[in-house]
C-alpha positions in Angstrom: 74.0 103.4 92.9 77.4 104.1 94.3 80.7 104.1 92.7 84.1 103.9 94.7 87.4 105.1 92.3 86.8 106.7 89.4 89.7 104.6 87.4 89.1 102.7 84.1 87.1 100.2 86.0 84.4 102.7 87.8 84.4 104.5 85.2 83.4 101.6 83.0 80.7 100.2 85.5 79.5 103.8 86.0 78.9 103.8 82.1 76.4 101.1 81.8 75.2 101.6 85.6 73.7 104.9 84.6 71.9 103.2 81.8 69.4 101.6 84.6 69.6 103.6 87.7 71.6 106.8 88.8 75.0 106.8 89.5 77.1 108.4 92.1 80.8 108.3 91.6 82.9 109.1 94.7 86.8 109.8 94.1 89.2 110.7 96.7 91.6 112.3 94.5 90.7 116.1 92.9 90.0 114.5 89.4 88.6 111.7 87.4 90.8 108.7 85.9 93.2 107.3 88.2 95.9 106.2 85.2 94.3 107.7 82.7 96.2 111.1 83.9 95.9 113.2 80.2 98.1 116.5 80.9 99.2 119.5 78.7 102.3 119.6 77.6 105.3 122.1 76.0 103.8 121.0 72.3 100.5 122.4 73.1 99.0 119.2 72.9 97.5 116.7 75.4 100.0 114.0 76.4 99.3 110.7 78.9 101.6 110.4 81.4 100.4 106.7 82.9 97.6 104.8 80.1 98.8 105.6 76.4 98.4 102.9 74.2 95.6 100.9 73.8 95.6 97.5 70.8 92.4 97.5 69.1 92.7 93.9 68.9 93.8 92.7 72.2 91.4 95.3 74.4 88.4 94.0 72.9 86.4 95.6 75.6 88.1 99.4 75.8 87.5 98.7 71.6 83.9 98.6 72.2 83.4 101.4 74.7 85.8 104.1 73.0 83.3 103.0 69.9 80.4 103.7 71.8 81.4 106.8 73.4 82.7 107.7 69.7 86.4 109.0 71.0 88.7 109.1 67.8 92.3 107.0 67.9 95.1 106.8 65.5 98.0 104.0 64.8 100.7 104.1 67.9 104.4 103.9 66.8 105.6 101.6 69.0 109.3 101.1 67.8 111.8 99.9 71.2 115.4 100.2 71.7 117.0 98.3 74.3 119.7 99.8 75.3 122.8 99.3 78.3 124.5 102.6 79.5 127.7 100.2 80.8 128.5 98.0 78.0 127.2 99.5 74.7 124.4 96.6 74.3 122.1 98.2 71.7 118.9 96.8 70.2 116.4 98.6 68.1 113.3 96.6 66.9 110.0 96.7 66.3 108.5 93.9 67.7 107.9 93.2 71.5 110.7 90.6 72.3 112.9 91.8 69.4 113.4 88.5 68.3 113.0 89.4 64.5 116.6 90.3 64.0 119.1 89.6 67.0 121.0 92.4 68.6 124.5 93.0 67.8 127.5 92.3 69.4 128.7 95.0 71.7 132.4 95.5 71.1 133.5 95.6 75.1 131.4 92.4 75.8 134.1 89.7 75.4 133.3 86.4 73.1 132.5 84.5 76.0 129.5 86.5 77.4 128.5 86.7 74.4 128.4 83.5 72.8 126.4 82.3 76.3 123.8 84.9 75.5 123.5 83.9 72.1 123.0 80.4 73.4 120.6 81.7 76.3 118.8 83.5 73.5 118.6 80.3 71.3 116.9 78.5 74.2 114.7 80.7 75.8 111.5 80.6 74.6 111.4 76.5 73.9 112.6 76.0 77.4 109.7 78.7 78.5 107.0 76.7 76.6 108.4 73.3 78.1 108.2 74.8 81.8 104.9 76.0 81.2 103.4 72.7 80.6 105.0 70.9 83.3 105.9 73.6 86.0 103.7 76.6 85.5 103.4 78.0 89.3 107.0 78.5 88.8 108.4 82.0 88.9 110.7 82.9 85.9 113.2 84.0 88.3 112.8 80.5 89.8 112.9 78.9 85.7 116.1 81.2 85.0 118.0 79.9 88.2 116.8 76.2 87.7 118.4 76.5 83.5 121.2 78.4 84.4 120.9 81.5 82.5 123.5 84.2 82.3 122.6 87.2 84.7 124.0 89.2 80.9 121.3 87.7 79.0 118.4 87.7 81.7 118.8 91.9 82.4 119.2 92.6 78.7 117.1 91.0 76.9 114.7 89.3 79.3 114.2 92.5 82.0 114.9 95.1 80.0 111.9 93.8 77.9 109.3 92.9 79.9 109.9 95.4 82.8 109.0 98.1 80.8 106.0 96.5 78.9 104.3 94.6 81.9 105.9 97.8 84.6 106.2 94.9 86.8 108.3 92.9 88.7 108.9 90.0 86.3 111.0 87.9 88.1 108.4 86.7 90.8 105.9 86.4 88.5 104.6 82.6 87.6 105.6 81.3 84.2 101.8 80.3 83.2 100.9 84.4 84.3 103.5 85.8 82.7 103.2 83.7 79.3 99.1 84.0 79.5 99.6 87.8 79.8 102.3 88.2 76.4 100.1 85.6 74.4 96.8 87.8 75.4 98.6 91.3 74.3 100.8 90.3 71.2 104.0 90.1 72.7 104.8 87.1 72.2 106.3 88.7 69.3 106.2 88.6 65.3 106.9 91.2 62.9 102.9 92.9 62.4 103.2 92.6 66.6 102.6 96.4 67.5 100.0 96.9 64.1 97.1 97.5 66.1 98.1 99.4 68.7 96.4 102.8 68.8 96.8 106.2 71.0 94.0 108.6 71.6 95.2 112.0 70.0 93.0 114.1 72.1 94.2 112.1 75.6 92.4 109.1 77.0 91.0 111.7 79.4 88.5 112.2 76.3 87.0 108.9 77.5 86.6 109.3 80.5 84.5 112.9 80.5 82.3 111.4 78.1 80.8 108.7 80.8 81.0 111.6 83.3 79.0 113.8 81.5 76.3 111.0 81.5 76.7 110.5 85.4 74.2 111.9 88.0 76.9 113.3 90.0 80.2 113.2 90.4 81.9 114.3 94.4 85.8 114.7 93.7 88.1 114.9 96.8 85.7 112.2 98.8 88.1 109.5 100.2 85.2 107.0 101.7 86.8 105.6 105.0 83.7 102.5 105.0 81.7 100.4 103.3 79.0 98.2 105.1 76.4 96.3 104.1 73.0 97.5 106.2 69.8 95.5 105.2 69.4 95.1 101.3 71.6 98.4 101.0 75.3 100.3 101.5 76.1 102.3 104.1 78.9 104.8 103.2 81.0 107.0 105.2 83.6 109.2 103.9 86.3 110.6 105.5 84.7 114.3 106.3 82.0 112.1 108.3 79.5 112.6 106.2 77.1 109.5 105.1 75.5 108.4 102.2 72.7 105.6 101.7 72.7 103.7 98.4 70.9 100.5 97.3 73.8 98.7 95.2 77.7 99.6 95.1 80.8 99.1 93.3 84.1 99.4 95.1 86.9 100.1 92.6 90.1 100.7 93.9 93.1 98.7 94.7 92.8 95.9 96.7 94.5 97.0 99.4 92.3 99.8 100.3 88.9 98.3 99.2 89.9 96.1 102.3 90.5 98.9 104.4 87.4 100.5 103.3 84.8 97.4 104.6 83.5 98.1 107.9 83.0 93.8 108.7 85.5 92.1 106.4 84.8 88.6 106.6 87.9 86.3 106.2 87.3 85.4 102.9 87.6 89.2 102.2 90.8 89.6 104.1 92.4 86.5 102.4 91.9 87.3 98.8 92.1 90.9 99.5 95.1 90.9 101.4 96.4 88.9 99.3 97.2 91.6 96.6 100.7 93.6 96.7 101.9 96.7 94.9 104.2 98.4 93.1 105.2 101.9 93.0 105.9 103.4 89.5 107.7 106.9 89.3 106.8 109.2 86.2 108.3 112.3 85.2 107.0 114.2 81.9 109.5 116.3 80.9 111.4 117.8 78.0 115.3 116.5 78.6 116.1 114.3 75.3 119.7 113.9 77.4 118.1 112.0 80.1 117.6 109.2 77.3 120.2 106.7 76.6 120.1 107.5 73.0 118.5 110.9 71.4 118.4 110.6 68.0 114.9 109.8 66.9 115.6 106.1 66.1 112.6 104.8 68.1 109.5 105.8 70.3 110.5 103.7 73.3 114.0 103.2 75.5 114.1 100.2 77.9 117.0 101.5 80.1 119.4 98.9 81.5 122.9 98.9 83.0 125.7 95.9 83.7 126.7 98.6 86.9 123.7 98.5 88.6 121.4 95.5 90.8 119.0 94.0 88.2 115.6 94.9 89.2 117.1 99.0 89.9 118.9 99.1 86.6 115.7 99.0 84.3 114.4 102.2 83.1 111.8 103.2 80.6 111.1 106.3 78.4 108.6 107.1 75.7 109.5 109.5 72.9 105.4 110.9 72.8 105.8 113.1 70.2 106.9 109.8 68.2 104.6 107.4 69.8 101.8 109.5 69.1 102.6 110.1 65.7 102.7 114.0 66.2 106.1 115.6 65.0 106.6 119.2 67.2 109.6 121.1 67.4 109.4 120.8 70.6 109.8 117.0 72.2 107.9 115.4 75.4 108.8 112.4 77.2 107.6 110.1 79.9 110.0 108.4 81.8 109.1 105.1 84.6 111.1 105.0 87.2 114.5 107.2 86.0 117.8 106.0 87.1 119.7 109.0 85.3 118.8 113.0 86.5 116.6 115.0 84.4 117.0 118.5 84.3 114.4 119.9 86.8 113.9 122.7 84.0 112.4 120.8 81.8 110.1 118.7 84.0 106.7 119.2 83.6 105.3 117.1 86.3 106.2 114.5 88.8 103.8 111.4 89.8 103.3 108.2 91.2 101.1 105.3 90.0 100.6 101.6 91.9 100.4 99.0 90.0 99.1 95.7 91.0 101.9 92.9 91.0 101.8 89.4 89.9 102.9 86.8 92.4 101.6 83.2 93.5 100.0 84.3 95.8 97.8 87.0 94.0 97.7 84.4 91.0 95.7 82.0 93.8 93.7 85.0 94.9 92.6 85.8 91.4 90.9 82.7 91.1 88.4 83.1 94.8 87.1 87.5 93.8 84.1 85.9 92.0 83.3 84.8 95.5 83.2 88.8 96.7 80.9 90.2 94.8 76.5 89.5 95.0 73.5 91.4 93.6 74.1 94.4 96.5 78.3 94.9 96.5 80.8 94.4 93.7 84.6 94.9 93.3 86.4 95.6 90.5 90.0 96.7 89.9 92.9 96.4 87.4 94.1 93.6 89.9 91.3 91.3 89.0 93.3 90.6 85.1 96.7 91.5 84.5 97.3 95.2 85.9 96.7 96.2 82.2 93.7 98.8 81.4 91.6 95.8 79.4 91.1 94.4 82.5 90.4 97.3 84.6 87.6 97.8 81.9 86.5 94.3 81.7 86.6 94.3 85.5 83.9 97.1 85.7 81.5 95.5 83.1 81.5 92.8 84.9 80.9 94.8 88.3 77.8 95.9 86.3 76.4 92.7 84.8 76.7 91.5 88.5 74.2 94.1 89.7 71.9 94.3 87.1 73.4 96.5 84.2 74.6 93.7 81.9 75.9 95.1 78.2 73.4 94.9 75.8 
């Protein structure tokens, strides 16, 4: 048995895989995890730079197989602060759409602007709910243009939010996605909203050397360049040209290059395939409290914005992980997606890159045909088969399983 990625999802369906038959997990990069990416950090203790929280209610699935694989976890503090370089907009809360207690007035925002935001913010989520029962293929970009909402409102309180928890492009996303996805996590808000979100002390890399220590073997730094189907087996090749003959396979990397990877693609494969876009997230770890908007220890996480700058450029996110993690240090560590202010180069401790599947119509369509890809022989699995989020890159690869023969017991 043959796994492609060695992500959450292939690392998942390798877990109950190798409970039936042996399991080969290929990886083109030179270590296991994809966004689970645990490194060390100036406090002497593990950080995540990409996957760090994890709710024990909403990821039923992760809940079960951290359980089983017996990794420890500890309550997340997931406090946010909102927070506008240009105009002084400021919002600390503790609940995802921080609409327990409204923000304050910003004194260089005149009356006017604000007294539309406050009636933006009034409106919002009734005129959300109403849209989603009669127009829910519309994008919220589309539902903000058709209401007339104030560009103010929409990049700092609507953007700034959901940018940095969905670290996606919101605005071309459909309504009923976008909605489905904040009701399945929590976010739609409430005061206990962030009460069962958890962090693995150790890193979530924990997790994943615990299925590969159960693995019959494990080739880092294997890009596969094809996939075919050859009688009632898989043919693989990988890029070195060296080829391997398994009976059943899981491909679990993004869609775009599971795609490439099929040697006959029919066109079913290319149109839900192809149908799947990405975005590029930049992360820096680092050490430079300056580079936050605000560096006084108020919360755990910054969502970045600024009146100065185009809306989908301005929204930057940081996470405090010595907070977040609930591990005071003398010394503090931060992530920060996609920075729009420098940070000292030194006091960066790495530099990377993550794609993340966006939501758009189109993929939303797709969604609905990948049952149709998988049989008995080849499966596919992949954050982009849910909601980007690591539940359903987990979820993805159980399924993968189930579908050839490895159900969970």
């Amino acid at each position: 048995m043959a796994v492609i990625g060695s992500g959450v999802s292939g690392m998942s369906a390798a877990y109950l895989l190798q409970k039936k038959y042996d399991v080969t997990v290929f990886e083109a990069g030179d270590r296991l995890g994809g966004h689970v990416d645990t490194r060390p950090s100036a406090t002497g203790r593990p950080v995540d730079q990409a996957f760090m929280v994890f709710s024990r209610t909403y990821y039923p699935t992760l809940t079960r197989l951290l359980g089983e694989l017996d990794v420890q976890t500890h309550p997340a503090d997931l406090s946010t602060d909102v927070v506008c370089t240009s105009c002084g907009f400021r919002h600390l809360h503790d609940d995802p759409l921080g609409s327990q207690n409204p923000p304050p007035h910003p004194e260089s925002v005149d009356p006017h602007t604000w007294a539309r935001f406050n009636d933006d913010h009034a409106r919002f989520v009734p005129q959300l709910l109403q849209a989603l029962e009669q127009s829910p293929e519309k994008t919220l970009g589309e539902f903000f243009r058709d209401n007339d909402y104030s560009d103010y409102f929409t990049l700092h309180y609507v953007f700034a939010r959901l940018t940095g928890w969905l670290l996606a492009d919101v605005e071309n996303m459909p309504i009923q996605f976008l909605v489905n996805t904040l009701a399945r996590y929590g976010f739609t808000g409430g005061p206990d909203a962030f009460a069962s979100w958890h962090v693995i002390p150790e890193g979530a890399r924990t997790y994943i050397e615990r299925i590969a220590g159960t693995l019959t073997s494990i080739n880092l730094a294997t890009p596969i360049r094809t996939v075919a189907r050859s009688g009632e087996g898989i043919d693989l090749h990988d890029t070195a040209g060296n080829h391997h003959r398994f009976d059943k396979a899981v491909i679990a990397v993004h869609a775009p290059e599971a795609l490439a990877m099929l040697a006959n693609p029919t066109a079913a494969d290319r149109a839900i395939l192809g149908a799947f876009k990405y975005e590029t997230l930049q992360t820096v770890l680092h050490t430079d409290g300056s580079a936050l908007p605000h560096h006084d220890g108020d919360s755990a996480i910054f969502m970045q914005v600024s009146c100065a700058k185009p809306r989908r450029s301005a929204v930057s996110f940081h996470a405090a992980l010595n907070k977040l993690r609930n591990q005071p240090s003398q010394t503090p560590c931060y992530v920060t997606y996609n920075p729009v202010t420098a940070i000292d180069p030194k006091h960066v401790l790495a530099r990377t890159h993550y794609q993340h599947p966006s939501a758009t119509p189109e993929s939303c369509q797709a969604q609905e045909r990948l049952p149709e890809l998988s049989d008995n022989v080849l499966a596919f699995a992949g954050t982009y088969h849910g909601d980007g989020f690591h539940e359903a890159g987990c979820h993805s690869g159980i399924t993968a399983a189930t579908t050839l023969g490895a159900p969970w017991a």
